[in-house]
N, C-alpha and C positions, 0 to 999 in steps of 0.2 A: 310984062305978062309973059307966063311960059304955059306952056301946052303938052301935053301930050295922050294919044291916044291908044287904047290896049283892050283888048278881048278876054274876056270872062272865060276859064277854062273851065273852073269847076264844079261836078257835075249837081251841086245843089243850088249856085251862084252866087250871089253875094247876100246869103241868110246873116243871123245874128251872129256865129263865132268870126266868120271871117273878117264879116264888117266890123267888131271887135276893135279885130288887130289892125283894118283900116285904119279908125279913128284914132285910136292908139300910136301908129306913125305920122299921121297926119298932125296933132296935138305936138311932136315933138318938132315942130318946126313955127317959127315965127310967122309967116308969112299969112294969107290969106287963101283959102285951098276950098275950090271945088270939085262937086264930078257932076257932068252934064253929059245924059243920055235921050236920047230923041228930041223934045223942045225944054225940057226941066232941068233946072240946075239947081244943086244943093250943095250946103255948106260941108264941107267935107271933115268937118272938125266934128257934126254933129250925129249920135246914132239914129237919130230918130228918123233923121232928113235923108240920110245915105238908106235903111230901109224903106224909106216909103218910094224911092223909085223901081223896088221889085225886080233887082235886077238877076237877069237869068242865063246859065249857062249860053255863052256863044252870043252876049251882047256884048257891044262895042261900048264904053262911056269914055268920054273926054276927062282929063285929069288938067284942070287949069290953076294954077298960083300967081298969086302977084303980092313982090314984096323982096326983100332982102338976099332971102334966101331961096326963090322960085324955084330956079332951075335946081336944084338939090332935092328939095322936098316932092316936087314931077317925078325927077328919076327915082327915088327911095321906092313912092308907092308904085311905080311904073313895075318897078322890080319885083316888090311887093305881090303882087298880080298876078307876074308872071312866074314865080315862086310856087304857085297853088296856095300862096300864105304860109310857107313856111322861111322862116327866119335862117 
């Protein structure tokens, strides 16, 4: 299991486009992928699951994987994040 943790820059948070492109990187890796913010954890493959923690500029969420390819797919979306989401 790999971890890592990263701060919400943008100034709308993680609404529908972003989260988007989340699940969209997240899907391109094998492994098993969540994001855990305050006590909830959701599947980070999923959009519905990654919206319904409401996440809002200047929140912290955990980016947890386990599986093959963890540590890759952490740092991708880690980057991802701190990109503003852009590629």
């Amino acid at each position: 299991m790999y971890s890592s943790q990263v701060t919400i820059k943008r100034e709308e948070g993680l609404h529908a486009r972003p989260a988007t492109f989340f699940i969209q990187k997240a899907n391109q890796f094998d492994c098993s992928i969540w994001v855990e913010t305050d006590s909830r954890k959701v599947n980070a493959k999923s959009l519905l699951g990654v919206l319904s923690l409401g996440i809002m500029q200047g929140s912290s969420i955990n980016i947890i994987a386990s599986g093959s390819d963890e540590e890759d797919a952490v740092n991708a979306l880690v980057a991802l994040v701190e990109s503003d989401f852009v590629e």
